[in-house]
C-alpha positions in Angstrom: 86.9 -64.7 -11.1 90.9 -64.7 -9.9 91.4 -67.7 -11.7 89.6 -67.2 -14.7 91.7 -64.1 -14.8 94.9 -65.6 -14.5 94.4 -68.5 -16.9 93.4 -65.8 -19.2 96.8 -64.3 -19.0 98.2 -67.2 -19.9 95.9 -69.4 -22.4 95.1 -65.5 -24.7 98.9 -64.6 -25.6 99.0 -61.5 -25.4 96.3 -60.3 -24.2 93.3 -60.4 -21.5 90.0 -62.1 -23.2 86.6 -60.2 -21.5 84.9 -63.4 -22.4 87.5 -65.8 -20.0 86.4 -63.4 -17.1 83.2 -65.2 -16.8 80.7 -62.7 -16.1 77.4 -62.0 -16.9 75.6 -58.7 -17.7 72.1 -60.2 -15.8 72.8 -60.8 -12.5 69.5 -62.1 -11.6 67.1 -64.0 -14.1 63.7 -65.4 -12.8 61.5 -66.9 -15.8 60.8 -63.5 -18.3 62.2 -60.5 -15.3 65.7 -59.9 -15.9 67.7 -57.9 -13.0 71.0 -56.4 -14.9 74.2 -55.4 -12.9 73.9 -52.2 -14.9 70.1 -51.3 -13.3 71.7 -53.1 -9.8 74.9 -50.5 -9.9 72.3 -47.4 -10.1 70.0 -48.5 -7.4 72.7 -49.2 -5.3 74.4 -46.1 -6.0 71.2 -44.1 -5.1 70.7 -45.8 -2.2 74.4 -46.1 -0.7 74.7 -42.2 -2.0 71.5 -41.8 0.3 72.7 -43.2 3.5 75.9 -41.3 2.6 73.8 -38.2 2.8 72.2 -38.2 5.9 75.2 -39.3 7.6 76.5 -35.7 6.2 73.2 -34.0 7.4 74.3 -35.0 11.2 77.0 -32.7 10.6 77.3 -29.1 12.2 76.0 -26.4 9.8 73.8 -28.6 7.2 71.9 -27.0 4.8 68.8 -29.1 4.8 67.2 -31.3 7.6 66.5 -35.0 7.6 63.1 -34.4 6.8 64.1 -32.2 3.3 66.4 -35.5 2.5 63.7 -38.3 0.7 62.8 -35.2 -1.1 66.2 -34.4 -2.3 67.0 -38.3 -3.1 63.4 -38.4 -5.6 64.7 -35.3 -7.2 67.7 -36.5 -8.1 67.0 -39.9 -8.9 64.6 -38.4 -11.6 67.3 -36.0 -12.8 69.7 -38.6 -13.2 67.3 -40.5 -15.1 65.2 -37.9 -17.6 68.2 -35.7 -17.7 71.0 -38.9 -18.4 68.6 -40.5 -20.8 67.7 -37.6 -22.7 71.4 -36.3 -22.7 72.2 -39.4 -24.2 69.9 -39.2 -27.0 70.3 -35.1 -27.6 74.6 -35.6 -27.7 75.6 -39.0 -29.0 72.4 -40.6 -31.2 69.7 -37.8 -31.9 69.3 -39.4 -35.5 69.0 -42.7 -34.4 66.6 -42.1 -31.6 64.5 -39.0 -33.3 64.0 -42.0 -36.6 62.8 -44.2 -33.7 61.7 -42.5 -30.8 60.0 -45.7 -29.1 63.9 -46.5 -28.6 63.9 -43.7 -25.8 62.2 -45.3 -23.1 63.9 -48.6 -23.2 66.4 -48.0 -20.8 67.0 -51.3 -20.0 68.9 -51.5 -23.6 71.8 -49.2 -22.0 72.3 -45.3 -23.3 72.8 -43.0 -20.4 74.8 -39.7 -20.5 76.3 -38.6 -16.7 76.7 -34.7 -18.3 73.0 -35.3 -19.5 72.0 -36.6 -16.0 74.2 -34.0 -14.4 72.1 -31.3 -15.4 69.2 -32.9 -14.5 70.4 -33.9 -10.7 70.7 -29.9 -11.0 67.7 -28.8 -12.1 65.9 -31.6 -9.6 67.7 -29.7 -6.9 66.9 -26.2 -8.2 63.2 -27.0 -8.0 63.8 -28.7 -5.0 65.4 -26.0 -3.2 63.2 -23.1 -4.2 60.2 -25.2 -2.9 61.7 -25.4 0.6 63.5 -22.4 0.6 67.2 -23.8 0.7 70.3 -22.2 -0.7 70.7 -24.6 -4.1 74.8 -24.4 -3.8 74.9 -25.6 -0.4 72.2 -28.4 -1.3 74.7 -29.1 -4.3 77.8 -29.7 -1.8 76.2 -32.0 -0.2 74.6 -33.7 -3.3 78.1 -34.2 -4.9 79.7 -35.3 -1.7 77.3 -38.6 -2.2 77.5 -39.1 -6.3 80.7 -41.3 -6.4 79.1 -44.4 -5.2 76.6 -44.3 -8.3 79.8 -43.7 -10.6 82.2 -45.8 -9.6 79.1 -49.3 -9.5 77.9 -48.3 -13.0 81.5 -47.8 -14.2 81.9 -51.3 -13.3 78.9 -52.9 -14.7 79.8 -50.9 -18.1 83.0 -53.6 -17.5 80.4 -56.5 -16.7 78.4 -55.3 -20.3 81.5 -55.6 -22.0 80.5 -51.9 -23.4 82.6 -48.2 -23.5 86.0 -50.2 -24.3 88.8 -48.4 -24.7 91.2 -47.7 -27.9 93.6 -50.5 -29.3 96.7 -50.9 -26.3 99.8 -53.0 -26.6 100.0 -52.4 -22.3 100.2 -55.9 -20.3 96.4 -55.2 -19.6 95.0 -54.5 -22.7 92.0 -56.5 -22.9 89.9 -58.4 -25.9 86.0 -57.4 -26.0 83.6 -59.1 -27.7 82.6 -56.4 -29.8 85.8 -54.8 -30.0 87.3 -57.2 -32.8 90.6 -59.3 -32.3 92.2 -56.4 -30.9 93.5 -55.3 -27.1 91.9 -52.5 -26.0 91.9 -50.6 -23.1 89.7 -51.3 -19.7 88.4 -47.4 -20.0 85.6 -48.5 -17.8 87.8 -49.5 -15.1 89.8 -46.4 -15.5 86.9 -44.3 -15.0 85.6 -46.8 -11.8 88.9 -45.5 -10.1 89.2 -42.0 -11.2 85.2 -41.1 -11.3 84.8 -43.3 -8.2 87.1 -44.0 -5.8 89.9 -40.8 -6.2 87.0 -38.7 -6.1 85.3 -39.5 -3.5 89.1 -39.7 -1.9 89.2 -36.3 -2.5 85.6 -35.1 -1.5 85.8 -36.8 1.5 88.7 -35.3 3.0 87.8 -31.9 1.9 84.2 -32.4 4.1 85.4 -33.9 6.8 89.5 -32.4 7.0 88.7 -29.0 5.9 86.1 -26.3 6.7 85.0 -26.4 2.4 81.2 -27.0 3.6 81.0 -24.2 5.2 82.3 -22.1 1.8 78.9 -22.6 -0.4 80.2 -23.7 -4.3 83.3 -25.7 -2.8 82.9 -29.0 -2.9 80.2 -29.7 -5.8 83.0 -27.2 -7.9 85.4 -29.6 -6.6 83.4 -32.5 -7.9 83.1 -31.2 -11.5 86.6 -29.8 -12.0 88.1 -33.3 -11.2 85.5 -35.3 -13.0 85.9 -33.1 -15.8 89.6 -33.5 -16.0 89.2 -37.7 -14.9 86.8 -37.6 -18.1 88.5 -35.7 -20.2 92.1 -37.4 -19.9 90.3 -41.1 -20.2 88.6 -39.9 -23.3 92.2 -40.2 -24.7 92.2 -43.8 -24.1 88.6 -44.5 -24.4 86.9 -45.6 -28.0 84.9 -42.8 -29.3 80.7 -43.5 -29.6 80.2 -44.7 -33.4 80.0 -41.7 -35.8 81.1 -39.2 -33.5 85.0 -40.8 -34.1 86.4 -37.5 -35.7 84.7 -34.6 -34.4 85.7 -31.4 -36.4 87.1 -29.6 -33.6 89.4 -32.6 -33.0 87.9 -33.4 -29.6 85.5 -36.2 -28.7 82.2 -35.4 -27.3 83.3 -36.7 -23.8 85.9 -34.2 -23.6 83.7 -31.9 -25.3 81.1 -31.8 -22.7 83.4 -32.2 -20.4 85.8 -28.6 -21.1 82.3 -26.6 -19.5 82.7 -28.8 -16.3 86.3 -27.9 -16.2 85.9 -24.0 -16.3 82.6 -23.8 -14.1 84.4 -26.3 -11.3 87.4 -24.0 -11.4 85.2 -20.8 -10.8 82.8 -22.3 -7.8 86.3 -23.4 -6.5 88.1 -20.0 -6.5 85.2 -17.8 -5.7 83.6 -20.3 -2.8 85.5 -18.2 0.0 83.6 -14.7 -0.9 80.2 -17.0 -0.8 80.8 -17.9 3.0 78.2 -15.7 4.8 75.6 -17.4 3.0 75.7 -20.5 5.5 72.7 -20.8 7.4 72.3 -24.2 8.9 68.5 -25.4 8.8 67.1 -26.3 12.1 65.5 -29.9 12.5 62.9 -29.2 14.3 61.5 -26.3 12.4 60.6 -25.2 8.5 63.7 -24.0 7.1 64.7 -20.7 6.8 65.6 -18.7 3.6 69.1 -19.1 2.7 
């Protein structure tokens, strides 16, 4: 992939061609079952995001024992799924999808909205929590702590589809998509695999394990969405708009949008997390939970 890269640089002019990179949206093909890097990015994410999360539950103070965790990790995996599917449809295509609704369920064909499937990880854990009798915030912390994985894999395999390009660029590494006409564009996705992914989890990580922010309910999942909604909402000045939604009246795109609500709720959890601190209870391992 190096070298394709850098004969790229210097066979394209200008610019960076996607289609000299050599890669392949399927990364596994076995007679009629396809296995795409885009379907391969969210398992891993759910399962590397697992781990993640009961390495945290070893931790002093958790919210929720090993045995609430499997629980936690269907919950969430069907939020992310209804809720970023259905998000998808509801902000960027309702026409399209509501003239064909069959179109809904094929999620193989791409189409998934992370503020859509954010507010269905939330609800899963809502429902979750109020079934076991856990405090939802502190559930959330920990939760947020463990979504980077998932972004920063799918961010990349938006790259590998050659989809969510970026606006024309003259910069060194502008790049030429396939569907993007004879034109540079940015490498949005990649932007958002470094700001979504690896800067926040950066930052989540040192707060959990440098700083006493679990033990302040609100802290680090309103960490999590103030920084992704700021990540978002600067990349969406780079980033190609969705088709028909190029000139929202407002003058914002819907990324940024959806994205100003993530902003001002983050900022909140984050400055008010402090008065929430007498709410920690730690769950016991070896007994139901308590009430939080």
């Amino acid at each position: 992939m190096i070298d394709a890269l850098l004969t790229s640089l210097t066979t394209a002019g200008d610019a960076i061609r996607w289609t000299d990179l050599g890669l392949d949206p399927v990364a596994l093909k076995l007679g009629w079952f396809e296995l795409r890097w885009y379907s391969l990015g969210y398992l891993t994410g759910i399962i590397l995001g697992w781990w993640y999360l009961l390495r945290l539950l070893r931790e002093p103070g958790a919210p929720m024992a090993r045995r609430h965790a499997d629980d936690m990790v269907f919950y969430a995996t069907l939020g992310v799924i209804l809720g970023g599917r259905l998000g998808y449809v509801l902000f960027y295509r309702p026409a399209d999808y509501f003239a064909n609704p069959i179109e809904i369920v094929r999620l193989w064909d791409g189409g998934m909205s992370f503020h859509g499937g954010m507010i269905g990880v939330t609800l899963g854990i809502l429902y979750m929590a109020w079934r076991q009798k856990l405090d939802w915030l502190r559930v959330h912390d920990y939760v947020a702590c463990c979504t980077p994985f998932g972004l920063f894999l799918v961010r990349l395999a938006n790259f590998v589809n050659a989809e969510l390009w970026g606006r024309p660029t003259d910069l060194p590494w502008g790049m030429v998509f396939p569907n993007g006409g004879e034109v540079a564009r940015h490498p949005s996705q990649l932007y958002e695999a470094g700001l979504e992914g690896i800067l926040l989890f950066a930052i989540l990580w040192f707060m959990f394990w440098k700083t006493r922010a679990r033990y302040q309910p609100g802290k680090l999942v309103g960490t999590f969405i103030l920084v992704y909604g700021i990540s978002r909402f600067l990349v969406e000045l780079v980033r190609q708009p969705d088709q028909g939604l190029e000139h929202l009246s407002w003058g914002l795109s819907m990324g940024q949008t959806l994205s100003l609500p993530m902003i001002l709720g983050g900022l909140y959890l984050v400055a008010t997390a402090k008065k929430r601190a007498d709410r920690v209870r730690p769950v016991p391992a070896d007994e139901p939970a308590a009430s939080a």
